[in-house]
N, C-alpha and C positions, 0 to 999 in steps of 0.2 A: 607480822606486826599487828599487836593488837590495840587500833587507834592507828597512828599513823598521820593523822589529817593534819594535828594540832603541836605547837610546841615541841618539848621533848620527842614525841612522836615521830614528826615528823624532818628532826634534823635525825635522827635513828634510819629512817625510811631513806633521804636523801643519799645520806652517806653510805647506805649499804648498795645502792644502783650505782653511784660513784667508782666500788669498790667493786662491781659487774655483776653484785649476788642476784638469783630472781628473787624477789619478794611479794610475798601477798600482804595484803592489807584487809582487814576486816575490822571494818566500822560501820556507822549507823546510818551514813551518807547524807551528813548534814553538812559536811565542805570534801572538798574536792581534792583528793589525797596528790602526792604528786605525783608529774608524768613517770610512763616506765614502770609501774607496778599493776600486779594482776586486782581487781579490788572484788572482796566480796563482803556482803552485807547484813548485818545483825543487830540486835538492840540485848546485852547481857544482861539488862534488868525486865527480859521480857519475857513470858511463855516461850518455851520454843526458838531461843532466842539465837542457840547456838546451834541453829539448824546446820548453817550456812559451811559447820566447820564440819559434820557429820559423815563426809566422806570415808573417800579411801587416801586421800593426799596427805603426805608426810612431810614433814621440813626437820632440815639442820638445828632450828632453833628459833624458838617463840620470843619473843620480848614484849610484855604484856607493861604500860605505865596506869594500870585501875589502881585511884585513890579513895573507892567508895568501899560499899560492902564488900568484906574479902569471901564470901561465899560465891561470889561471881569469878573471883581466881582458884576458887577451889574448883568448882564444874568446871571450867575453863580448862584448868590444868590435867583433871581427872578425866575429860574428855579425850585429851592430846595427848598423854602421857606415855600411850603405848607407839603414836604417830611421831614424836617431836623425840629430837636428841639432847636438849635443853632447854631449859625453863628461864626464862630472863625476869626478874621482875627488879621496876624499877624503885626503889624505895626512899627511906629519906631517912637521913640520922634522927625523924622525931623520935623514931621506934627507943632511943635511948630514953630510961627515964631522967628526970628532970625533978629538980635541980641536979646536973651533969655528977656523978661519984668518977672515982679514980677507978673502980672497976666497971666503968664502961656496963654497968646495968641494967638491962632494958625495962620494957614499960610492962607491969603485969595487966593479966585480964585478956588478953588478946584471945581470938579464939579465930581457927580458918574458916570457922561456917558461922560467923556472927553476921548481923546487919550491918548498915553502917552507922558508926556510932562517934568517935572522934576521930582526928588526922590522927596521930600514932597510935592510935590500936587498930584502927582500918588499915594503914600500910603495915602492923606486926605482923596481924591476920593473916592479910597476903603474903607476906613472906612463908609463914606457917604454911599457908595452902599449897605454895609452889614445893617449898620442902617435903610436904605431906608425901605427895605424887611421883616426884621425880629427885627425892635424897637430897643431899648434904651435897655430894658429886657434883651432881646435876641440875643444880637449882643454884643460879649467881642472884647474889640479893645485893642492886646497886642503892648503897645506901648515903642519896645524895645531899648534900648539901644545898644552900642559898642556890639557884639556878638566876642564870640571866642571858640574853644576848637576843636574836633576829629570831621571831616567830612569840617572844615570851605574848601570854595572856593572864599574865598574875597582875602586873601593873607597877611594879616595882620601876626597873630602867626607863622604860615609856615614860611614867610620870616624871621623873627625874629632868629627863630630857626636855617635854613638854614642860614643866613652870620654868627649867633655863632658858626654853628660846623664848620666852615670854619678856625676858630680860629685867633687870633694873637690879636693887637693891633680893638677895636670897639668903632665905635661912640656913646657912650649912653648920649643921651641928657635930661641934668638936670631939675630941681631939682632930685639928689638923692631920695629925700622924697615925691615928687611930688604926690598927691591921685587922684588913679584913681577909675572909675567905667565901668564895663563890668558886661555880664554876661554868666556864660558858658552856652551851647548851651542846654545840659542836665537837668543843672539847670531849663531852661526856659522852655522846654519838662514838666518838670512835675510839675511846677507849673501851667501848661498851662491846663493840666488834671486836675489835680484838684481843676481848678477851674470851668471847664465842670461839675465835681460830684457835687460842690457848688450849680450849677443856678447862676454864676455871670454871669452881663454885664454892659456895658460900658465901660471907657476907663482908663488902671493899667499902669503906665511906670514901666517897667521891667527889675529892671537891679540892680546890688549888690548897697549895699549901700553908701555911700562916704568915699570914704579912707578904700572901703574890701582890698585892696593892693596898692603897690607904685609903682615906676617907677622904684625903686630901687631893691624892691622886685622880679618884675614881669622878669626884665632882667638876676640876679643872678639865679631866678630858671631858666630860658634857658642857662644860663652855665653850672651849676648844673646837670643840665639833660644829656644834649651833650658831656658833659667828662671833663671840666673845663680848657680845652685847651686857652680859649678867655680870653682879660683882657679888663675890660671896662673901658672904658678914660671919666668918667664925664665931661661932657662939658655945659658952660653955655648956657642960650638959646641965651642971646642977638648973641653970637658967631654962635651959631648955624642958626638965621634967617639971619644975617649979611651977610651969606655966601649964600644965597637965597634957602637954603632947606626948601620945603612944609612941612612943620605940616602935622601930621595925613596920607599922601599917602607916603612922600618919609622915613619918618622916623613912619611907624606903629602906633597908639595909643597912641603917642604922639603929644601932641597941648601946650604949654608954656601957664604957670600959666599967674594967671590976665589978661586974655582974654576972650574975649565973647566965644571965640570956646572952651577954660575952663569950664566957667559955662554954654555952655550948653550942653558938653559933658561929666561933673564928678563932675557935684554941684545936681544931681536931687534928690526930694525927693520920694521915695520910701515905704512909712510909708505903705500905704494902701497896699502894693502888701506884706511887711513882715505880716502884720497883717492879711492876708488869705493866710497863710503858703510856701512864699518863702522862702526858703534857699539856700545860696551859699557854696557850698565848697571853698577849699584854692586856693589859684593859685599853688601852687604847684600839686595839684592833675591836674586843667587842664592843665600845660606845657607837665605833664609827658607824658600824655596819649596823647594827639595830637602829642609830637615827637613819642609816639609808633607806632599809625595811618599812620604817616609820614615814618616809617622806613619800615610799612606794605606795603606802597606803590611807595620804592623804593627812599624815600626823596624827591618826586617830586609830591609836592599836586595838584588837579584839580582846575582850572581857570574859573571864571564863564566871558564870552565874553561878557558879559553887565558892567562890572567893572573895573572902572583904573585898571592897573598895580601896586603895592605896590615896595617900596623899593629904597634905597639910590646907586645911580652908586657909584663904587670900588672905583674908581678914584676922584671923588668929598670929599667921606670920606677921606681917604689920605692923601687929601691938607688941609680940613679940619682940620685933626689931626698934620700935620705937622706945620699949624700956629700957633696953641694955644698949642701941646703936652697933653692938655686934666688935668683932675688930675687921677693920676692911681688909680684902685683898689685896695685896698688893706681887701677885704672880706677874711678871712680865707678860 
């Protein structure tokens, strides 16, 4: 595992000691990867970086989650390629270009030996780099979707949770019914294994199916959980953009129906990824457990410093709520 320490990484790492695999970890030993793993240490943006991997040691299979320059998954790859029996790289449907086409498109310009330059050409890159090395066969490109649950460091769920148990009057912006698609972090962990036990490759977008939950749902279980102290003031979207709040950073995992950033963040299909045994659990199971996470550590989740900032200022909602008043809650 390349990483390991953090998020994705590390519910990868979790699940596969679960599962009795040995696993190495190599990272840069800035947190403390989990128990049960052999861990060895490197910096991929450094001279000499990938000293640590330079051996004779061989593994079943690499799963690399690098979203910076894909030139670090190419040496990476190109290091391991004669040692590793698969290349896992985990990626993310930006790689689609945008505004979303009916043929599924991707993003031009990408190159496996560029810098880092933006999120979807940094994760094509990598893709490219894993392909380069170890083929089509042999290189699974998980091309994830919205991620969320226990260990996140984006800030999405955490803030969510944190301004609900804050309580009083909250901005939930509409459609109540609005279908989303995520997928928990757990989830992706072990479908990600087993599709290493498979022999798949090439490239599975990964993420629950459309409409696994709502925006209605997904917010009531974050009261639910927190103590049901908050009430949520559904608000329409037109109100909600009108008043210049970002989709998706300042209001979390929300982006307003009939929009390109809609379909291409909660229309994807998913057919091949349930068909080699994904499953999602409920959203309620993952609110609960990421507020447990969250209470483990004080309510104050860790930040990963290559990522906006998530979340709506106090004062913005406020006004917000004071022009429209919202429609209230009224969930049992």
């Amino acid at each position: 595992m390349l990483g390991g320490t953090e998020f994705v990484g590390r519910a990868v790492v979790e699940a596969a000691v679960r599962r009795g695999w040995e696993v190495t970890v190599f990272h840069r030993g800035r947190h403390r990867p989990p128990p049960g793993v052999r861990a060895l240490h490197g910096d991929r943006t450094a001279p000499d970086g990938l000293a640590a991997l330079a051996g004779d040691d061989a593994w079943d299979a690499v799963v690399d989650t690098w979203s910076a320059a894909p030139r670090a998954v190419r040496e990476t790859a190109r290091l391991l390629r004669g040692r590793a029996g698969r290349y896992v790289h985990v990626s993310s449907r930006s790689v689609y270009a945008f505004p979303p086409t009916g043929d599924r498109a991707l993003v031009e310009g990408a190159s496996a030996g560029a810098e880092q330059t933006d999120y979807a050409l940094d994760k094509r890159g990598g893709e490219l780099a894993a392909v380069e090395s170890f083929g089509t066969d042999r290189a699974l490109l998980v091309r994830a979707g919205l991620i969320l649950g226990p260990y996140e460091n984006v800030g999405r769920l955490p803030w969510w949770l944190t301004r609900i148990a804050r309580g009083g009057p909250v901005l939930a912006p509409g459609p109540r019914e609005l279908r989303l698609q995520y997928i928990d972090v757990r989830d992706l962990a072990e479908w990600t294994l087993g599709a290493i036990e498979r022999g798949l490759g090439g490239p599975y977008d990964l993420v629950s199916p459309p409409g696994h939950t709502t925006m209605g749902a997904f917010l009531e279980a974050c009261v639910a959980i927190t103590g049901g102290r908050a009430e949520l003031r559904w608000t329409d979207p037109d109100v909600v953009l009108g008043a210049g709040i970002e989709p998706w950073t300042q209001l979390p995992v929300w982006v307003p129906p009939d929009s390109d950033l809609f379909d291409a963040l909660h229309t994807s299909d998913v057919s091949r990824a349930l068909a080699t045994g994904l499953t999602c659990r409920a959203v309620e199971e993952t609110v609960a457990d990421t507020w447990a996470w969250l209470q483990n550590l004080g309510g104050v989740a860790p930040q990963r410093p290559d990522r906006t900032s998530k979340g709506l200022d106090p004062e913005v909602e406020a006004k917000v709520l004071g022009l429209t008043g919202g429609v209230p809650d009224t969930t049992p």
